[in-house]
C-alpha positions as CSV (number, residue, x, y, z in Angstrom):
1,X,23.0,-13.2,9.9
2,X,24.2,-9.8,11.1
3,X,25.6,-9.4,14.8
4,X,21.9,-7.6,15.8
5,X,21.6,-8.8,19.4
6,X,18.8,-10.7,20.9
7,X,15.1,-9.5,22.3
8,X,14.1,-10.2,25.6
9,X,10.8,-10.1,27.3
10,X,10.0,-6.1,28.9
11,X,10.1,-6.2,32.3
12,X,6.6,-5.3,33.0
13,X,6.7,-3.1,36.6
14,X,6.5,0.7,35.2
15,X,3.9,-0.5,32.8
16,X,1.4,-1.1,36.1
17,X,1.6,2.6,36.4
18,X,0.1,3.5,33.3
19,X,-3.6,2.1,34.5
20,X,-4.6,5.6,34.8
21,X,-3.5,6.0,31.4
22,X,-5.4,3.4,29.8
23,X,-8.5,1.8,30.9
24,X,-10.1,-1.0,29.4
25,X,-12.9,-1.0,27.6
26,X,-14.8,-3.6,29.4
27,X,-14.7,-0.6,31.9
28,X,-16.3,1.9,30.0
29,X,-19.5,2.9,30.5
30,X,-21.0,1.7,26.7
31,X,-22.8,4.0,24.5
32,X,-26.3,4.3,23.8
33,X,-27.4,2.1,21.0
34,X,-28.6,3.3,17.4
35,X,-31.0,3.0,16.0
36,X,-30.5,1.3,12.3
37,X,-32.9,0.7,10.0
38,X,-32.4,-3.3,9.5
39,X,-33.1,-2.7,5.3
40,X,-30.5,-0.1,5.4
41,X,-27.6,-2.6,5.6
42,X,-24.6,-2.5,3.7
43,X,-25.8,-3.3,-0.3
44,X,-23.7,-1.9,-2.8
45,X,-24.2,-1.2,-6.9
46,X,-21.7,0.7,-9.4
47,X,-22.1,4.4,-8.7
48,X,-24.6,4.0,-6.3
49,X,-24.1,4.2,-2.4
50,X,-26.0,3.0,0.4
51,X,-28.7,4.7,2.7
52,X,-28.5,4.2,6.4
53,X,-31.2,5.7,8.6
54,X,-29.5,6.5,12.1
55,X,-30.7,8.1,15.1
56,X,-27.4,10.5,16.3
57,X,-26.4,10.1,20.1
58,X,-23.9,12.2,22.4
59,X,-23.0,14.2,19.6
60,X,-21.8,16.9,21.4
61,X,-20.9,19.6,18.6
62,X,-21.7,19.4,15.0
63,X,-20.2,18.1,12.6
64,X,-19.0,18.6,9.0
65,X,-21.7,17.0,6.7
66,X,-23.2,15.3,9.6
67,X,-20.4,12.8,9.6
68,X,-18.9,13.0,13.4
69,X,-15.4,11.5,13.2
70,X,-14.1,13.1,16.2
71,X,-14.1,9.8,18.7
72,X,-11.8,8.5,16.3
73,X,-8.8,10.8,17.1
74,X,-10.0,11.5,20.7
75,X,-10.4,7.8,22.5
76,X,-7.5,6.4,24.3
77,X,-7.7,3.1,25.6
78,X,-6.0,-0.1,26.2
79,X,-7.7,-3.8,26.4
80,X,-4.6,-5.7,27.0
81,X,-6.5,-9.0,27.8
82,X,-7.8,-10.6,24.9
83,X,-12.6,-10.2,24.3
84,X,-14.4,-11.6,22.2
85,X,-16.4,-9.7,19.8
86,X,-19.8,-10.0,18.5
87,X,-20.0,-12.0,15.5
88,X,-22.5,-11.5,12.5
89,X,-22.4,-13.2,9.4
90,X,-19.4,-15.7,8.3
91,X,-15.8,-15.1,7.6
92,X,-14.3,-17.3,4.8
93,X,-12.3,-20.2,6.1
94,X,-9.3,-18.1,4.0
95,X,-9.5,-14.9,6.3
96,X,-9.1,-16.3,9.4
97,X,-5.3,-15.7,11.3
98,X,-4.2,-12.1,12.7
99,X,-4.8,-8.9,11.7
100,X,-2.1,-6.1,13.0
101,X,-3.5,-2.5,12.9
102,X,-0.9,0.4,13.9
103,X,-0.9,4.3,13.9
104,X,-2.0,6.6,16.8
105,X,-4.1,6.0,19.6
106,X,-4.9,9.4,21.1
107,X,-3.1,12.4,20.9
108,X,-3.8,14.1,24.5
109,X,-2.9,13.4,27.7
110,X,-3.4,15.0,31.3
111,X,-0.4,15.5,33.3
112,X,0.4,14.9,36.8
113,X,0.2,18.8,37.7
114,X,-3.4,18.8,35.9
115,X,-2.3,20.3,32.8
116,X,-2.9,18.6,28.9
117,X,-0.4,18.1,26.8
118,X,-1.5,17.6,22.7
119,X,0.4,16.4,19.7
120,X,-0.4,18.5,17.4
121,X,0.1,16.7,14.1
122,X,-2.0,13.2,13.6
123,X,1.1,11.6,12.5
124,X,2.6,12.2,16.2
125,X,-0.1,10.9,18.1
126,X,0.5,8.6,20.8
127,X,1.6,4.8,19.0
128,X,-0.3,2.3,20.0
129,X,-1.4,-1.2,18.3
130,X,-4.6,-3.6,18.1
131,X,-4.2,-7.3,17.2
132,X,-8.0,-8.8,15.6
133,X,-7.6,-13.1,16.0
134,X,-10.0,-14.0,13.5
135,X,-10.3,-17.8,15.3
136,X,-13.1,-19.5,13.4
137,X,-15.9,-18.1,11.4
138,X,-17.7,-16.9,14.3
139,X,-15.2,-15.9,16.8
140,X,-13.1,-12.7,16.7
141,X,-10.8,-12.1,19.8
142,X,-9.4,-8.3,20.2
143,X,-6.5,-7.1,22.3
144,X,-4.7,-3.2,22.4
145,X,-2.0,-1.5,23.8
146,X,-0.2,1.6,23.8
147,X,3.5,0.8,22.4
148,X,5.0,4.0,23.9
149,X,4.4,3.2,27.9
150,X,7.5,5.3,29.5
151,X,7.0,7.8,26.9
152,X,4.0,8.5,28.4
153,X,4.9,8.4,31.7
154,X,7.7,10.7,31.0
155,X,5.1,13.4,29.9
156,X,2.6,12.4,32.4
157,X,5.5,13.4,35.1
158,X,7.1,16.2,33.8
159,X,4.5,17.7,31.5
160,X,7.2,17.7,28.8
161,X,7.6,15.8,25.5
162,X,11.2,14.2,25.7
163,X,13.6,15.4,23.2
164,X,14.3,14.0,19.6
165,X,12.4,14.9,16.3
166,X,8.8,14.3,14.9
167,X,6.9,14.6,11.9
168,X,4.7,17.8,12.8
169,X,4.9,18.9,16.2
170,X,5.1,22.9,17.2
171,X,7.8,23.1,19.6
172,X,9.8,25.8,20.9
173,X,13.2,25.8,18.5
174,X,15.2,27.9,21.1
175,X,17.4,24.3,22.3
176,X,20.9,23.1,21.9
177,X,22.0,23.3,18.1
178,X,24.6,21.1,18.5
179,X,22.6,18.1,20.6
180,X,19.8,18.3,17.8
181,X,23.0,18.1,14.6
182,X,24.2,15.1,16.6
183,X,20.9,13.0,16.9
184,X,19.6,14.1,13.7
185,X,22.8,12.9,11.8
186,X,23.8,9.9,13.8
187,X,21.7,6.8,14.3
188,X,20.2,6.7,18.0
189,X,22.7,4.3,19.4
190,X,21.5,4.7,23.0
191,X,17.8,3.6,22.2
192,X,19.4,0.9,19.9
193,X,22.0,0.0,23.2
194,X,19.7,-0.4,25.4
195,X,17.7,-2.4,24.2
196,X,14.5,-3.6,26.0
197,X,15.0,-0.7,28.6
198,X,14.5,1.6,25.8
199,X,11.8,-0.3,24.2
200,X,8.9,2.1,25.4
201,X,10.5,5.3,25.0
202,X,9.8,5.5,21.0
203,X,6.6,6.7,19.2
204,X,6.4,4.4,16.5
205,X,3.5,3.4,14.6
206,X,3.2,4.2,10.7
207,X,3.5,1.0,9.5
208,X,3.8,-3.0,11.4
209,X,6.0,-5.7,9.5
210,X,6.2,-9.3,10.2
211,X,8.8,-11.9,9.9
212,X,11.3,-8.8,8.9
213,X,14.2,-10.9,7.9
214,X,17.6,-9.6,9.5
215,X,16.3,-8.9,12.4
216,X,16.0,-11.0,15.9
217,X,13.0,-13.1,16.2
218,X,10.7,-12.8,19.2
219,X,11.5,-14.6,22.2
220,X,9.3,-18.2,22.5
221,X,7.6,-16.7,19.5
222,X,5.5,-19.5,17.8
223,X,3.1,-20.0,15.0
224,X,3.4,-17.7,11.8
225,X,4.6,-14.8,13.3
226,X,8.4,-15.4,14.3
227,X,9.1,-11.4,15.2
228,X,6.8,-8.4,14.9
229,X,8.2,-4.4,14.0
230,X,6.8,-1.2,14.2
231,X,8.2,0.9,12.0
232,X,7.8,5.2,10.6
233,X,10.0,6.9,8.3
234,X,12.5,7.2,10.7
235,X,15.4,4.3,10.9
236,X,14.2,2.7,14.3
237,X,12.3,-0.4,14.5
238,X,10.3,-1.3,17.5
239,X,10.0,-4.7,18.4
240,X,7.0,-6.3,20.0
241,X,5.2,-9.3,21.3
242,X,3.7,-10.6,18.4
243,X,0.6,-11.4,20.9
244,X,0.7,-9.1,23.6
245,X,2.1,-6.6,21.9
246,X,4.3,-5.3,24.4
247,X,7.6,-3.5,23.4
248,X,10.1,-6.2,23.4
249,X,13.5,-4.7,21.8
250,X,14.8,-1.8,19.6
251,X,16.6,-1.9,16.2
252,X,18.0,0.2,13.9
253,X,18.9,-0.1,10.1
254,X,22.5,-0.1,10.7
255,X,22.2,-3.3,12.7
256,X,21.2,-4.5,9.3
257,X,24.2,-2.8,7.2
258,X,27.1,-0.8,8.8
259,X,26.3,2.0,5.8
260,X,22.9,2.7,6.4
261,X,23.7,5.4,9.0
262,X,21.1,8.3,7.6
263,X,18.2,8.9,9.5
264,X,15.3,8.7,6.8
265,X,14.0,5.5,5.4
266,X,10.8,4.6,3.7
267,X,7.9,3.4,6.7
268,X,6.9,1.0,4.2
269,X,9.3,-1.4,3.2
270,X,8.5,-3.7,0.1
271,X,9.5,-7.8,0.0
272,X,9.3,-9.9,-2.9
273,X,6.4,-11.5,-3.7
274,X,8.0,-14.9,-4.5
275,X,11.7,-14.7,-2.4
276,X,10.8,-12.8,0.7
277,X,14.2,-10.5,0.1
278,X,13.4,-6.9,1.9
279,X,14.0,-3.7,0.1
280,X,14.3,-0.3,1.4
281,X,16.2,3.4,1.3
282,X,18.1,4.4,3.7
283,X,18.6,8.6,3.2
284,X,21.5,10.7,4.5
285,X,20.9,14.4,5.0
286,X,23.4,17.3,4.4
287,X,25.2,19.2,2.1
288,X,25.4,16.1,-0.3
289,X,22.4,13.4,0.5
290,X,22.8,10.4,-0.3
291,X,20.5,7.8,-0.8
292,X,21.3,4.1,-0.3
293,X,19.1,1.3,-1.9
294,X,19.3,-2.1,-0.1
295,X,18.0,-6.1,0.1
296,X,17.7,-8.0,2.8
297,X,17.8,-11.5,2.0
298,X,15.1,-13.6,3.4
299,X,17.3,-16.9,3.8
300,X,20.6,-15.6,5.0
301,X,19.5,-12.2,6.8
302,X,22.5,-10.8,4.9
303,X,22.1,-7.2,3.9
304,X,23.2,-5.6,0.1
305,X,23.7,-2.4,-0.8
306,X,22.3,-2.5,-4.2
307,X,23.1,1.4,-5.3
308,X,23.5,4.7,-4.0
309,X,22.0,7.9,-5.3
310,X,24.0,11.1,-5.0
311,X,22.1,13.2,-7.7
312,X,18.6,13.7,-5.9
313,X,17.6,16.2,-4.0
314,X,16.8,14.5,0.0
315,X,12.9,14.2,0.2
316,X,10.4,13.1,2.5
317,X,9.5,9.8,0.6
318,X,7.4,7.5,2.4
319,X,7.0,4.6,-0.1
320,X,8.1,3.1,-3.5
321,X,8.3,0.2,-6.0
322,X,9.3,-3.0,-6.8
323,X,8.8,-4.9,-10.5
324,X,10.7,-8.4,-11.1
325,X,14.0,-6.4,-11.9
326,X,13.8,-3.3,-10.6
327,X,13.7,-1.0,-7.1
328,X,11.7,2.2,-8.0
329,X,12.3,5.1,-6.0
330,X,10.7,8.3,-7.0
331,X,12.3,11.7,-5.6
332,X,9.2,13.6,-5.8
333,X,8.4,17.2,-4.5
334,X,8.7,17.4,-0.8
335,X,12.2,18.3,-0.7
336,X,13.9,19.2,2.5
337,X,15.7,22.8,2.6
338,X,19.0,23.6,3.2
339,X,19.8,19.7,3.0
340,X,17.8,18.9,5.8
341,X,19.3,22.1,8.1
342,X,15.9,23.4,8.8
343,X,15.0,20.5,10.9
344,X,17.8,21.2,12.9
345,X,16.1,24.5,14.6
346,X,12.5,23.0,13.8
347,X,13.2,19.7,14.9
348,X,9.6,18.3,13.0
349,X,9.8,17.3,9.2
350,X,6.9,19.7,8.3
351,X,9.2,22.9,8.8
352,X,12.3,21.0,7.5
353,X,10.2,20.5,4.2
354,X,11.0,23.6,1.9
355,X,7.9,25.6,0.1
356,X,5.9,24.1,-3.0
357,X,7.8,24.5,-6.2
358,X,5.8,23.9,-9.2
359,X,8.7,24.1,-11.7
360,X,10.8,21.5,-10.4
361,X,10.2,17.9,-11.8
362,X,9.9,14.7,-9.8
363,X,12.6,12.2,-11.0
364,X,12.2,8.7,-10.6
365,X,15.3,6.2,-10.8
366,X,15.1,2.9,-12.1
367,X,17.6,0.1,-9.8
368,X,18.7,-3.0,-11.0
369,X,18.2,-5.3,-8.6
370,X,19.5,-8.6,-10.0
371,X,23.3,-9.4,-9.3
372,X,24.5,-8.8,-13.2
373,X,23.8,-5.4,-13.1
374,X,22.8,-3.8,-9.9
375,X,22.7,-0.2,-10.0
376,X,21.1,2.7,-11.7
377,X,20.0,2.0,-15.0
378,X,18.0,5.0,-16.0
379,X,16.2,8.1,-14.5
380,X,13.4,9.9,-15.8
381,X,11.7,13.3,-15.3
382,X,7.8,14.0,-14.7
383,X,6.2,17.4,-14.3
384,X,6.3,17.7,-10.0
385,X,4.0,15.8,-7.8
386,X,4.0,14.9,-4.2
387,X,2.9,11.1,-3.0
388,X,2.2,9.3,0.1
389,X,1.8,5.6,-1.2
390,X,3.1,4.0,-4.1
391,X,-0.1,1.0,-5.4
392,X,2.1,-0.9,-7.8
393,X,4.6,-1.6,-10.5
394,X,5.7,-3.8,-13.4
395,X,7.4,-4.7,-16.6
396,X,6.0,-4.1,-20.1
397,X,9.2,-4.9,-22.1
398,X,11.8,-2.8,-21.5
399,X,9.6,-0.5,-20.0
400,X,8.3,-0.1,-16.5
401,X,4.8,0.9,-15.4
402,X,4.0,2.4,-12.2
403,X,0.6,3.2,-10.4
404,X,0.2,5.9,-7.5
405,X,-2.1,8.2,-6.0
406,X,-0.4,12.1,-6.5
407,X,-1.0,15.0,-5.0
408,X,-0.9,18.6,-7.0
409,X,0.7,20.6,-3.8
410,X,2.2,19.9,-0.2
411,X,-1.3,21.1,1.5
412,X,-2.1,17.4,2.5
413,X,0.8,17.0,5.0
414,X,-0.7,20.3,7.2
415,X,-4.1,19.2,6.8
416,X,-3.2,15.7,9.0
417,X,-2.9,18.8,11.8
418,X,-5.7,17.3,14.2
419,X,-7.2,20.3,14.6
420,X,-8.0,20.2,10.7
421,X,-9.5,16.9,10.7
422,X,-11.9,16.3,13.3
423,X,-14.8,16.8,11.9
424,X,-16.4,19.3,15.0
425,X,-13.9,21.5,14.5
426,X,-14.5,24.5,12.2
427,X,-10.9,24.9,11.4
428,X,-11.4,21.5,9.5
429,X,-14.8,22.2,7.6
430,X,-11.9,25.3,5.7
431,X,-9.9,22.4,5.0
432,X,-12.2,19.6,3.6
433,X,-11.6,20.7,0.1
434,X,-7.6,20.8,0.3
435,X,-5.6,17.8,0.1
436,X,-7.1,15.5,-2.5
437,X,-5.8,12.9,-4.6
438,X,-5.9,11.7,-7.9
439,X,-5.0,8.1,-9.1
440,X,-1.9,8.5,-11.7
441,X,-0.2,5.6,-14.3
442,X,2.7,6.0,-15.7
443,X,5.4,4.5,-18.3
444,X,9.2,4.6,-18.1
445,X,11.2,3.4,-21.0
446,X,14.3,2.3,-19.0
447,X,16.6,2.2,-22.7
448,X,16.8,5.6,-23.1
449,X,18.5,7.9,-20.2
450,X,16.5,10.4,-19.3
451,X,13.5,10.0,-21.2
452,X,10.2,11.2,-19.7
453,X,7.8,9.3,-17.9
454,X,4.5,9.4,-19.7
455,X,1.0,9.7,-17.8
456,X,-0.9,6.7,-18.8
457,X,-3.9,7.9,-17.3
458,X,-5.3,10.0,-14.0
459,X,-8.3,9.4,-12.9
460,X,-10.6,12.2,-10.9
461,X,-10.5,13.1,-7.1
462,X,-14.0,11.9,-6.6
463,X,-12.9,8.3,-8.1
464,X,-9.5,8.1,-6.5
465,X,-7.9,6.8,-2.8
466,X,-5.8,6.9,-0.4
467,X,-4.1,4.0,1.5
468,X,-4.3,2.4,-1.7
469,X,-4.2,-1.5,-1.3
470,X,-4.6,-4.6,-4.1
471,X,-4.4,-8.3,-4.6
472,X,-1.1,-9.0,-3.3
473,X,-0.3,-12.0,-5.6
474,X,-0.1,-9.5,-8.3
475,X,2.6,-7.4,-6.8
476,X,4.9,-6.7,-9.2
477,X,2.5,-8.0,-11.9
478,X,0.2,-6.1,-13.7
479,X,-3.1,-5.6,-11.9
480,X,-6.5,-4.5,-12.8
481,X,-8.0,-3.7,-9.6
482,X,-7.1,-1.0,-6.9
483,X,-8.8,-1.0,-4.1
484,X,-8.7,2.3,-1.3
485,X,-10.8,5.2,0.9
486,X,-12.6,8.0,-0.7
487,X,-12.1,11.5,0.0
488,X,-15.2,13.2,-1.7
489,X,-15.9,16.2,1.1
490,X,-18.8,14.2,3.1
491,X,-16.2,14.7,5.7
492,X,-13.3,16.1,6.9
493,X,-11.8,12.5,6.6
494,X,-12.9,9.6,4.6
495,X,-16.3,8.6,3.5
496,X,-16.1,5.2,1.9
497,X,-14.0,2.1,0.1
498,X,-13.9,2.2,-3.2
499,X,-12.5,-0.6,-6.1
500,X,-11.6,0.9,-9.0
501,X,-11.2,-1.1,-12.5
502,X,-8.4,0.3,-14.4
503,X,-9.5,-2.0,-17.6
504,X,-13.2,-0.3,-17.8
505,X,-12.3,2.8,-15.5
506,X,-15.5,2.0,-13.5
507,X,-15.6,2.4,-9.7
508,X,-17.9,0.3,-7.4
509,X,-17.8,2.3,-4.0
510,X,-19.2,1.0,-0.6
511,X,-20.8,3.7,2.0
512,X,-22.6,4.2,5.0
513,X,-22.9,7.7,6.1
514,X,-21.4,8.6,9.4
515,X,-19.4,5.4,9.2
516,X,-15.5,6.3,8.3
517,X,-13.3,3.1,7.4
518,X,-9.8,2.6,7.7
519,X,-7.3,1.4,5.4
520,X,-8.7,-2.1,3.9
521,X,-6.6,-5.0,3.6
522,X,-7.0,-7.8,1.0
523,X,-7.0,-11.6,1.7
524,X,-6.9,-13.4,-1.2
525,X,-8.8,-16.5,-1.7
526,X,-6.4,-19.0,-2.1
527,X,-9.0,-21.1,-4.7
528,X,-9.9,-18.0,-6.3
529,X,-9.3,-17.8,-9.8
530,X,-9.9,-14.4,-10.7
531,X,-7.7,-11.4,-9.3
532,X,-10.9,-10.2,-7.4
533,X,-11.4,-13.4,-5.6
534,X,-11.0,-12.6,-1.5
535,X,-12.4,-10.4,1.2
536,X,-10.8,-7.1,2.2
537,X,-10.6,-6.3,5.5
538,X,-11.6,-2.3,7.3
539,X,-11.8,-1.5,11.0
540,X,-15.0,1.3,10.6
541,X,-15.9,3.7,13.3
542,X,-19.5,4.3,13.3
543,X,-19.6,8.0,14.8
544,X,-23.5,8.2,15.5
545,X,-22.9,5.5,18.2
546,X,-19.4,6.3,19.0
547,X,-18.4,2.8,18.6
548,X,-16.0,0.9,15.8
549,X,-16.4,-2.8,13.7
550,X,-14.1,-5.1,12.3
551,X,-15.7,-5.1,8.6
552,X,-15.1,-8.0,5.7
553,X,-16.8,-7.2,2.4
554,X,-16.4,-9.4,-0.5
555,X,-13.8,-8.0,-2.9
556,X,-15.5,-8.6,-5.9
557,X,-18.7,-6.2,-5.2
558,X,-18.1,-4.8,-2.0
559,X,-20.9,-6.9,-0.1
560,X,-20.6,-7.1,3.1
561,X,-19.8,-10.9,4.5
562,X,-19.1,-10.3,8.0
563,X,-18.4,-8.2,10.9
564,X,-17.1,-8.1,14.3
565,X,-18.4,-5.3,16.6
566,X,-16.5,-3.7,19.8
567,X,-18.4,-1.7,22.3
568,X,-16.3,1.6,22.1
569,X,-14.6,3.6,19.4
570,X,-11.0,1.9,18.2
571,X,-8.5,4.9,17.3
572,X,-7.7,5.5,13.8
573,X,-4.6,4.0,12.9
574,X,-2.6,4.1,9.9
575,X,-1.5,0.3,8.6
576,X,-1.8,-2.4,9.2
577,X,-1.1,-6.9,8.2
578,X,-3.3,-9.9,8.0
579,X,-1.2,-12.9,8.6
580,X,-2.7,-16.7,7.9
581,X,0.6,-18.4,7.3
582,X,4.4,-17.1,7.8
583,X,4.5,-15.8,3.8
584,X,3.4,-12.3,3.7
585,X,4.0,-9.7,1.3
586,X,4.7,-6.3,2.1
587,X,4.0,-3.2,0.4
């Protein structure tokens, strides 16, 4: 295993001082109660949705489509010390273990002088994550905290956000050119030096691993979970406390291999269904980028560069694929000017990202991955696109077929501004229509150079998701059955999950208005024989009451099984990972 360094425990005095910051929710004054119609629980038919008959409370201003949303980007809270939720229904024997949600957990806060200081992009909110202990059928424990603790304190005190680069937020460019070229270009060694003194100064939270080989384990860690990572599209990795989730350590991809040295990677990192290897990109900006395709082995922790691409244009490129054979990385159109320059003076990836071009064609390149022929074996040309999350891919021959949910333009990335989200602000009712996206196929023939990738099918915006998720024994198989979150304008968000069945091209879609779920996550049943056999996991905010739920619907027709109920709103986040046992398959 690499020379990476070891994790030990934060030391836990400055984090006392963020109890302002942070209160629990047992402290909280709850919310008045709806007032649900018992017959309008969650029941769910093909093309039908449910009705839910709710009495709206505290809801200050109104809302696009009478769907409030807004508690879900404004609550900030921490309940460090484990509570138990309330229970109704059963979860399967099969779903119990750890769920790991991640993304932001508020995105103001009120500084020591009495002034507010706002992140203006959801993506830069402030990090924070929320462990769900699924113990038995019946019992749910829930704990929180914000990863970013001196981070906060820094703005808290100064009323200033420390320097360094982020995915969306206005700043003022007039700073050093030559301090922003170095940390831009060069991986942040300090951070990565100091180790658990730097632990709470990063914002990260797109995406939460587990077991990431390579890497240091957590100190006295035990059970499944050996070490726990937060990761974004950025080449850090926070480590926590796989229970208390307290910043524990700070990594960087060229602790893995002395070559990865750019500064872009993909937040979601994709492992091998049956070896546990870790793949990823690691992207050098500049005159020339360079991309840099590597393994991590699960056994040894070694690290292999398996190719590098010097033809592509350097693009924000959050996710791609893995078949059998093949790494599939697809250079699609969000292209960053000047070689990456602009973010430079901008210092936010938004601004770095050059205009919409609708005549230049994504490219995706297919990698060998096995050791007789690593490398690039083919590339092939599609009419432009832009992507968030790749779904799937797989081998058909010599062929390889890919699923993902595209995008005809760049307007999604400014619509994740805040202001053009929350659902009481007018800004975000002129936005509701932008930003949707379509479910795509398509089909590479990997024998000829070059060739085209064909469109298998695309499926409508009213049928297709985001924070697309699946069965993941099928990764890197053929699957029938995508599962994901709607965006069909009830809100200025998302209105409900939705499986789609690529073999009948029929959608079953589960709703209750007002309530706005987060990314689902499918457990498998491990007796199951059918690829639809298992549970999928949502945290929901209910915005009528103001309050969130830990949902488990069966995968097969979206009924719900079970749910675990918290008496305040949970922040949105982003991603998240179920863990029942120490295999788990990321993608």
């Amino acid at each position: 295993m690499p020379n990476v360094g070891t994790i030990t425990r934060e030391n836990s005095t400055t984090r006392r001082r963020l109890s302002t910051l942070a209160r629990p929710f047992s402290t909280r004054k709850a919310s008045p109660p709806t007032d649900t119609d018992p017959a309008s629980a969650s029941t769910n038919t093909p093309g039908t949705t449910t009705a839910t008959k709710l009495i709206e409370v505290g809801i200050e201003k109104e809302s696009f489509g009478n769907w409030p949303n807004s508690e879900g980007f404004d609550v900030f809270h921490d309940e460090r010390t484990p509570i138990e939720l309330r229970v109704t229904g059963s979860i399967p024997e099969y779903a119990l273990g750890v769920l790991y949600r991640t993304g932001p957990g508020g995105y103001q806060i009120e500084t020591a002088s009495g002034t507010t200081v706002s992140m203006s992009h959801w993506f830069d909110a402030f990090a924070q994550v929320h462990r769900f202990n699924l113990v038995s059928p019946t019992k749910v424990l829930y704990n929180s905290r914000h990863t970013c603790d001196d981070l906060l304190l820094h703005v808290r005190e100064t009323g200033q956000l420390p320097a360094g680069f982020s995915f969306g937020q206005r700043r003022d460019p007039c700073q050093s050119f030559f301090k922003k070229f170095v940390s831009l270009f060069e991986p942040r060694v300090d951070l990565v030096a100091g180790g658990v003194e730097n632990a709470s100064k990063v914002n990260c939270a797109v995406t939460i691993s587990t077991n990431y080989p390579g890497l240091p384990d957590a100190p006295n860690a035990s059970g499944a979970v050996k070490n726990l990572y937060n990761k974004t599209d950025a080449t850090t990795l926070q480590a926590l406390d796989p229970e208390t989730l307290e910043p524990i350590g700070i990594a960087n991809q060229v602790s893995l291999h002395p070559e990865l040295k750019g500064p872009c990677s993909a937040s979601h990192a994709r492992s091998d269904p049956l070896t546990g290897d870790m793949f990823n990109y690691n992207l050098t900006l500049g005159k020339h980028p360079q991309y840099k395709i590597f393994q991590v082995s699960k056994v040894t922790g070694e690290t292999t560069i398996l190719a590098t691409i010097t033809d592509a244009p350097g693009a924000y490129i959050h996710s791609f694929f893995l078949t059998p054979r093949y790494v599939v990385l697809c250079v699609w159109g969000a292209y960053y000017a000047m070689g990456g320059l602009k973010m430079l003076y901008y210092k936010n990836v938004i601004e770095a990202i050059d205009v919409w071009d609708p005549k230049k064609q994504t490219m995706w390149y297919v990698i060998d991955r096995t050791e007789a022929r690593r490398g690039v074996v083919s590339s092939h040309p599609c009419p432009p696109f832009f992507a968030f999350h790749s779904v799937n891919a797989w081998e058909e021959g010599s062929a390889v077929v890919a699923e993902v949910p595209v995008y005809e333009n760049l307007d999604v990335i400014k619509k994740f501004y805040v202001e053009n989200l929350k659902g009481d602000s007018k800004v975000a009712w002129t936005w509701a229509e932008k930003g949707r996206v379509k479910l795509t196929r398509w089909r590479m023939d990997t024998t000829v150079d070059g060739s085209e990738a064909e469109m298998v099918f695309e499926l409508d915006k009213d049928s297709s998701m985001e924070l697309p998720t699946m069965n993941p024994d099928f990764v890197t198989l053929p699957h029938r059955f995508t599962y994901g979150l709607l965006n069909r304008v009830k809100s200025t968000l998302l209105d409900g999950i939705v499986k789609f069945d690529s073999t009948t091209r029929t959608s079953l879609v589960w709703e209750v208005h007002g309530h706005t779920p987060g990314e689902c996550i499918f457990v498998p049943d491990p007796q199951g024989t059918e690829e639809d056999d298992g549970v999928l996991l949502s945290v929901v905010l209910d915005g009528f009451a103001k309050k969130s739920y830990l949902l488990l619907l069966r995968a097969k027709d979206l009924v719900e099984v079970a749910r675990a109920e918290l008496d305040t709103a949970v922040a949105f986040a982003f991603h998240g990972r179920h863990v029942n046992g120490e295999r788990s398959v990321e993608w």
